[in-house]
Each structure stands twice: as C-alpha cells, then as structure tokens.
C-alpha positions as CSV (number, residue, x, y, z in Angstrom):
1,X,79.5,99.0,89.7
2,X,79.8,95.7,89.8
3,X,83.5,95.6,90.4
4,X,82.8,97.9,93.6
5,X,82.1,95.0,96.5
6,X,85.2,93.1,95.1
7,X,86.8,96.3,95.5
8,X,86.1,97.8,98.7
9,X,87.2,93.9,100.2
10,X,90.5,94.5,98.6
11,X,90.5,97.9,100.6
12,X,89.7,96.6,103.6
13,X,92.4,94.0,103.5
14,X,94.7,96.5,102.8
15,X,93.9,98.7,105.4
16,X,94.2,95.7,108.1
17,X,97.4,95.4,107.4
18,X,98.4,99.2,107.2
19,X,96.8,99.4,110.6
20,X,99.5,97.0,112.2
21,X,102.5,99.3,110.7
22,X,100.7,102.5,111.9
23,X,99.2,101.3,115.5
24,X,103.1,100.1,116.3
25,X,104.5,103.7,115.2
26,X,101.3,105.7,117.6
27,X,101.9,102.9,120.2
28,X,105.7,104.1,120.7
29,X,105.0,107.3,120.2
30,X,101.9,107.6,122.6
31,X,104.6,105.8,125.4
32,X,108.1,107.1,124.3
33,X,107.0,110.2,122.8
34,X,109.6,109.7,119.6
35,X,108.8,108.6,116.6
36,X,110.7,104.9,115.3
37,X,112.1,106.1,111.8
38,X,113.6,102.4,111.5
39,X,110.2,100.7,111.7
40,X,110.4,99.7,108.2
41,X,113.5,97.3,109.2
42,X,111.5,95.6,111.8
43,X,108.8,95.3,109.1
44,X,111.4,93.8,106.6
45,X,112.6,91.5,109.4
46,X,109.5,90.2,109.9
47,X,109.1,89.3,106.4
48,X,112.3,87.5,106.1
49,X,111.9,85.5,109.7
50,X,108.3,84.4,108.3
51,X,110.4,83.4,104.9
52,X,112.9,81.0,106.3
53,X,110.0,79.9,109.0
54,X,107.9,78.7,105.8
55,X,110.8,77.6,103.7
56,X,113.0,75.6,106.1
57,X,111.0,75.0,109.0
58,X,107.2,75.1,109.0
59,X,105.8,74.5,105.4
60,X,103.4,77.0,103.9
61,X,100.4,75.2,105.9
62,X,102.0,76.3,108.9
63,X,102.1,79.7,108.0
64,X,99.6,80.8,111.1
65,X,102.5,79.5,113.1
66,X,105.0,81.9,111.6
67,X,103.7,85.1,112.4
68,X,103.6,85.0,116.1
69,X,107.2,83.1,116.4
70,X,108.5,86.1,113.8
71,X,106.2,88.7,116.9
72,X,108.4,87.2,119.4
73,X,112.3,87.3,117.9
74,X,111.3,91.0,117.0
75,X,110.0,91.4,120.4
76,X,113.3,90.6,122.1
77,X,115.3,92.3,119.5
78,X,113.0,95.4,120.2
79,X,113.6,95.2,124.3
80,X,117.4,94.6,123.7
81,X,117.5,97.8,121.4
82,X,115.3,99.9,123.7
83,X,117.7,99.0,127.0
84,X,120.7,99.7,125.1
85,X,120.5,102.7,123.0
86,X,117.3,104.2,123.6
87,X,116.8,104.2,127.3
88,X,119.3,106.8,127.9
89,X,117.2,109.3,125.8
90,X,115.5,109.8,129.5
91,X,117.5,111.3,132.1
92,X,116.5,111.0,135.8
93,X,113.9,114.2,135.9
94,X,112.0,111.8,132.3
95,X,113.0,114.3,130.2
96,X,113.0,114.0,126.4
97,X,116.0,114.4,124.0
98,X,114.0,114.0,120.6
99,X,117.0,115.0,118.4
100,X,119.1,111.7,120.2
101,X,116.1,109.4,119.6
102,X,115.8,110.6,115.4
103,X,119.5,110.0,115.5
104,X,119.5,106.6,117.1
105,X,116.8,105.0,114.8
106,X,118.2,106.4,111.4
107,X,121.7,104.7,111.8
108,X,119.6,102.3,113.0
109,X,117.7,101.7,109.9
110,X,120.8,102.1,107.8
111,X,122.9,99.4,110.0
112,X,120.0,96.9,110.2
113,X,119.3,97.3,105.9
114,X,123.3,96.9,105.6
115,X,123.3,93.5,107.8
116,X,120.8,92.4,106.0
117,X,121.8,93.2,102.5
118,X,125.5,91.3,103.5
119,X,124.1,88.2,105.9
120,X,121.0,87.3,103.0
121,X,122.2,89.1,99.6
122,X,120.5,91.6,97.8
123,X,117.9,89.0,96.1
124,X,114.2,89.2,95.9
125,X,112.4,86.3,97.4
126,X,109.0,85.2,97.6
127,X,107.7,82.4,100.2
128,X,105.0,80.0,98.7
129,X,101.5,81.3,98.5
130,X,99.7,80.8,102.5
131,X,96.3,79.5,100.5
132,X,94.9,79.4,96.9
133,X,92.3,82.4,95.0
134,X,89.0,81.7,97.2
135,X,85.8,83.0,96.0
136,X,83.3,84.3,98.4
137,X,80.0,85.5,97.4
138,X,80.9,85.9,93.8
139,X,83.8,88.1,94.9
140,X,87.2,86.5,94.1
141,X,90.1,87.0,96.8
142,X,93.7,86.1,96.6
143,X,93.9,83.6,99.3
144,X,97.4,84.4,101.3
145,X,95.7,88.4,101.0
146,X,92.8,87.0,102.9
147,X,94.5,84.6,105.5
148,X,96.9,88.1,106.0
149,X,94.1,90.3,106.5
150,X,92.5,88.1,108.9
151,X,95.7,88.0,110.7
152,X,95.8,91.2,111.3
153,X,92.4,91.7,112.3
154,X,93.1,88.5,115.2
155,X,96.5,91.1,116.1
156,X,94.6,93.9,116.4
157,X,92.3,92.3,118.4
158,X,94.2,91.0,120.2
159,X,96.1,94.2,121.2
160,X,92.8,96.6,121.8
161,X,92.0,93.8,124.7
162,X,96.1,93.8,125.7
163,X,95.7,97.6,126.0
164,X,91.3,98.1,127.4
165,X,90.7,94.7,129.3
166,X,94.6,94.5,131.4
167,X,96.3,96.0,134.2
168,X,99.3,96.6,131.8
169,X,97.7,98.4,129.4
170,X,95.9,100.6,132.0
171,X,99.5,101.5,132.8
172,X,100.4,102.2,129.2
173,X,97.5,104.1,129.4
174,X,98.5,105.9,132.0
175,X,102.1,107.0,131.5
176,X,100.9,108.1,127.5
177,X,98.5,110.7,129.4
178,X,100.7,111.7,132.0
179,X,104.5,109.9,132.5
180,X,105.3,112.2,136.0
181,X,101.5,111.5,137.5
182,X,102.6,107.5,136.1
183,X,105.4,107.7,138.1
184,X,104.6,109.0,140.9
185,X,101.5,106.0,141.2
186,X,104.5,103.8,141.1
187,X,104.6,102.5,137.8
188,X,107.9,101.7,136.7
189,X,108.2,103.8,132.9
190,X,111.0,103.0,132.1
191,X,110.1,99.4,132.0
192,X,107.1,100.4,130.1
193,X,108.9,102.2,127.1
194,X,110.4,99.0,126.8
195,X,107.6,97.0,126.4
196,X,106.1,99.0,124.6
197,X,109.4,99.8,121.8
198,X,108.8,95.7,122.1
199,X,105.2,95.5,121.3
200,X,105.3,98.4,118.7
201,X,108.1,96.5,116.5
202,X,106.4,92.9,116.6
203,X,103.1,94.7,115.1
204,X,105.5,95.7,112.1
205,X,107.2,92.8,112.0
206,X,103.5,91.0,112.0
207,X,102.3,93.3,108.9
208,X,105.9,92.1,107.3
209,X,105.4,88.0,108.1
210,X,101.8,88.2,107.2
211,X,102.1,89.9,103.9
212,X,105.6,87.8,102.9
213,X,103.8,85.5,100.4
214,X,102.0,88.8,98.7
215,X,105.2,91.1,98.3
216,X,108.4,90.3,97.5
217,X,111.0,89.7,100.6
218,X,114.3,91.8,100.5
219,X,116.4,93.9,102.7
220,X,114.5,97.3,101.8
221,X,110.7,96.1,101.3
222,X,109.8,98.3,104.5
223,X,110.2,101.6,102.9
224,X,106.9,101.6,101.5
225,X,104.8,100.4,104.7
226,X,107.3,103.1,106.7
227,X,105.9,106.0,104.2
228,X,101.6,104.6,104.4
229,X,102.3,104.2,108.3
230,X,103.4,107.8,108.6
231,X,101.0,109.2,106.0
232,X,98.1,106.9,108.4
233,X,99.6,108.5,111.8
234,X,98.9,112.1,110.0
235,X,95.5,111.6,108.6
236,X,94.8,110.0,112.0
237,X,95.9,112.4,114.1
238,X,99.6,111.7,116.2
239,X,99.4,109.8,118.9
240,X,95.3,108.4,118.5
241,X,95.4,104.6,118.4
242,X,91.7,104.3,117.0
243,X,92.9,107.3,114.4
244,X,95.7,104.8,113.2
245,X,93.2,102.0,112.8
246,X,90.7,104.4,110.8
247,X,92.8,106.5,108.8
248,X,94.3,102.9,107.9
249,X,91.6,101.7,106.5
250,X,90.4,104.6,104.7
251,X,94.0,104.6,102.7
252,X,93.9,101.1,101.8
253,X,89.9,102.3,100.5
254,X,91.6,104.9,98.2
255,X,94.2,103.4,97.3
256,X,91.6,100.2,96.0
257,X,89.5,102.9,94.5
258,X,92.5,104.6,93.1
259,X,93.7,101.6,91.7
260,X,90.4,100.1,89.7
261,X,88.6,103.4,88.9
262,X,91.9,105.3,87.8
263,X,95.1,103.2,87.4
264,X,97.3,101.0,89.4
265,X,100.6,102.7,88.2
266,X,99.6,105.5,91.2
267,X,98.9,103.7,93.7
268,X,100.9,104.6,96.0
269,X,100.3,108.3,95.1
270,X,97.0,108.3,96.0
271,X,98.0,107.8,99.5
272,X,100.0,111.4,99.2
273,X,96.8,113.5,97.6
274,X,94.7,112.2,100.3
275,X,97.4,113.0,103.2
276,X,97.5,116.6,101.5
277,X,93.7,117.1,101.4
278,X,93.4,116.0,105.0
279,X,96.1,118.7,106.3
280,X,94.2,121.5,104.3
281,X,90.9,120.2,105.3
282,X,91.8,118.8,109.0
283,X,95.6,119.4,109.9
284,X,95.2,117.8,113.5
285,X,93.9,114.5,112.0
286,X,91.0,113.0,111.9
287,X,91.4,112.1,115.7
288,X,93.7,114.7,116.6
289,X,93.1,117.7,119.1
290,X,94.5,121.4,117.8
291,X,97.2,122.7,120.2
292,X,96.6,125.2,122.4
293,X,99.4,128.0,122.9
294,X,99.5,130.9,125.4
C-alpha cells in the first residue's frame, strides 16, 4: 500500500501521454472519417526532430522549446501529405473511399520507416535526460517523465480550448457531425481535413518529442504508441474525443498497476486483456453509442 500513490502518478503520466497518440487518431477520424495507420511514423518523427533539436541546437534546458518547433515541421509535413495523396479520397458529391485511404497510409508508414532507417541508420539513440529524479511528497518521479506529462497535459489543454472556445473548432465540430449540412453553411471541408490530418499528426509527433529522453529514438519506436492508441480509441469508443482522453488514462492506470502488483515483463499485455474485457463488457466503448440498423 504504500507503493500505490507512487503508482497511480506513474499511471497518470502515462496516460497523458497516451492521450496525445489517441486524441490525434479520433481527431482525424472524427473529421476525415479514416483511420491514420502511419501515425506511429509521425510519432517516431517527432522523437527524432526533438533529438537533433536537443543535441545540436537547443541543449537539454531548452527542451520545452523542442516540442512545439517538432508540432510545427510535422504540421506542414501533415498538410503537404493530406493535399497530395489524401485529398482525392473525396470526390465532388464528399464521398468516402476507405479502402484508398488504408492503402495510402500503410505504404505510407512503410516509406516513411524506410527513409528513415537509410537518412539516420538503424541505431538507437537517447537524447539527454529533460530534468533530474524529483521527489514530491515522498513520492519519487523520474524528472524528464514529469516535465513529459506536464507537457502533454499544457497540449491537451491547449487543444480542448482550440476545439470549445474557437470559431475553428466549432467548424471541426461541425463537419465531424454532419460534413453535407457543414458544407452547405459554407465551411470549406476540404480545407478542414487538412488541418485537421495537420493537427492530428503534431499531437503524435508531441507524444514522440516529449517522451524522446524516456524511450529510446529509432526509426520504428512508434509501433508501440500506434498499437495503445488504437487499443485507447476502442475502449473509448471511435470517434469520442473525451473517450480518447479517459480510456487513455485508465490504460496507463493498468498498465502501472499491472506492472508493480504483477510484473513489468507484461506490460504491454495488460493493455490487450483490458481492450478484450471492455468489448465483452462494453463493445461500443466506454463513450461510444451502439449502431442502429433497419
């Protein structure tokens, strides 16, 4: 028992960070209605902009400087690839082509991980450490864990006011609830899926800068956060922001639990038996609405 505050901080880091991976994947889906099987690159490429940012550029005090510079190259990188190769997933009446879209981002994936692998080698790097072990309360936290969490939270933040408190999230809004009735109140959606392929990438490629220092950087460290974001999209229910956030935060609670109270060799299979106790229990998600077919 006195392990269990120490623990359920470590959780809730955790499941910050998760949320940024999973609220990028529901953000593009709730817009675009397609789900980004490549978001693990844009995670990875985070990680590695945040690496030569601290190594060759900023210094590892700095390191709050990082993050949003790494938002804003994956940002542009995300319109570019949206314009070019995803756009013409919609064709003049809006309509979908989902089997174009799960295309698109695989060999996207692949050709990203490849470029990667050949421009920076196959090697494992680790930045320096953001801060030192800070205790707080008695409870000690590894202090570039910490400074990533609270990161996160600032993204997050950040983002609930982008998408409540704006005109241009009351668009997103908007087209995720209806993209005709959007269109015909003059928004321009197409323009919207782009910002919003934009914003969901730099959210990954946040999770990926923030946790560089904590987790090794190389060209294929986004598998794992691509697996807990999909496994935190299900539990939350598809397409529910404040599901992503919650069901994010849960996972990183079992997987602390798991961890400590268990053993660290399953962590990441705790994720998978609580995933498969939430579709028997809940199939929709926590946040997620049954389907109703005539």
């Amino acid at each position: 028992m006195g392990q269990l505050p120490q623990v359920v901080v470590a959780g809730l880091m955790m499941g910050a960070l998760y949320a940024l991976m999973a609220v990028g994947i529901t953000f593009i889906y709730s817009l675009m209605k397609m789900i980004n099987w490549g978001m693990g690159e844009f995670y990875m490429l985070g990680s590695y902009a945040q690496l030569v940012l601290i190594t060759l550029l900023l210094g590892p005090s700095l390191w709050f400087l990082g993050v949003p510079l790494a938002m804003v190259g994956v940002f542009l990188l995300g319109l570019a690839i949206q314009k070019g190769l995803l756009a013409p997933m919609f064709g003049p009446e809006a309509e979908r082509r989902d089997e174009y879209a799960t295309i698109v981002t695989i060999a996207l994936s692949v050709l990203i991980q490849n470029l990667v692998t050949i421009l920076a080698g196959p090697y494992q790097w680790s930045p320096p450490e953001y801060l030192p072990l800070v205790t707080i309360g008695g409870i000690s936290v590894n202090g570039s864990r910490l400074a990533a969490a609270a990161g996160a939270l600032v993204i997050l933040g950040a983002f609930y006011f982008l998408v409540r408190r704006t005109w241009l999230g009351l668009a997103f809004l908007g087209a995720a609830q209806n993209r005709v009735g959007a269109e015909v109140a003059g928004v321009d959606v197409r323009r919207l899926d782009g910002l919003a392929f934009g914003i969901g990438v730099a959210l990954a490629a946040a999770a990926g800068a923030l946790l560089a220092p904590v987790f090794l950087v190389y060209p294929t460290n986004g598998a794992v956060s691509t697996i807990k974001g999909f496994e935190i999209i299900v539990i939350g229910g598809l397409g529910s922001l404040t599901g992503s956030v919650v069901a994010a935060f849960l996972l990183g609670l079992v997987e602390s639990f798991g961890s400590v109270f268990i053993s660290p060799a399953y962590q990441d299979l705790y994720g998978f038996v609580f995933l498969i106790a939430m579709l028997f229990l809940r199939p929709q998600g926590l946040f997620g609405e049954r389907e109703r077919r005539v």
